[in-house]
C-alpha positions in Angstrom: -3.8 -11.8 3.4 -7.2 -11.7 5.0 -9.4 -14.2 2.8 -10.1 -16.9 5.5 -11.2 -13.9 7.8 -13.2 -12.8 5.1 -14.5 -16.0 4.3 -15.1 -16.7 7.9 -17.4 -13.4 8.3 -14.9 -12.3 11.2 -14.3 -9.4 9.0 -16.7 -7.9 6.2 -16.0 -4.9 3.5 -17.6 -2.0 3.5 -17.6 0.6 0.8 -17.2 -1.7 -1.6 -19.5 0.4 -4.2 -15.6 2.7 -3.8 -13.6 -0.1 -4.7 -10.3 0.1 -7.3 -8.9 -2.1 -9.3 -5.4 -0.6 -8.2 -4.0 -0.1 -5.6 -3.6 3.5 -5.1 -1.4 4.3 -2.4 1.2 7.2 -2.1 3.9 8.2 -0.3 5.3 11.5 0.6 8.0 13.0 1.6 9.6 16.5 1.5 13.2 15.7 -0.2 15.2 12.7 -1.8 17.7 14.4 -0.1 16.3 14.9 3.1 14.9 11.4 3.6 16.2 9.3 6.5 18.2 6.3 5.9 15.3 4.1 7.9 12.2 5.9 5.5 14.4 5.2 1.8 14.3 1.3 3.4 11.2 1.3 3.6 9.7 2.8 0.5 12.5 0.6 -1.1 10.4 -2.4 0.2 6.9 -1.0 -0.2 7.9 -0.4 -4.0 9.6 -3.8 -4.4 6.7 -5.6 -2.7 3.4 -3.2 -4.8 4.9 -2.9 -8.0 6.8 -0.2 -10.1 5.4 3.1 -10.2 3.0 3.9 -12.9 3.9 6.7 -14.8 
């Protein structure tokens, strides 16, 4: 999503000596039954668009 910024030098990385071959991100929330209608949408997406779970 950002290469031509990249490439451009309008943004750089920085800790890339850190960086993952994943990507490790996480959501939490305190209940499948407690979570709002609005939230399940969204991790719906998030899921859909990064990938199934690893186990």
């Amino acid at each position: 999503m950002i290469a031509p910024e990249l490439a451009s030098g309008a943004l750089v990385t920085v800790l890339d000596e850190f960086a993952v071959d994943e990507r490790p991100i996480h959501a939490l929330y305190q209940s499948p039954r407690h979570v709002i209608p609005r939230v399940r949408v969204f991790l719906d997406f998030a899921s859909a668009l990064l990938g199934p779970p690893r186990p």
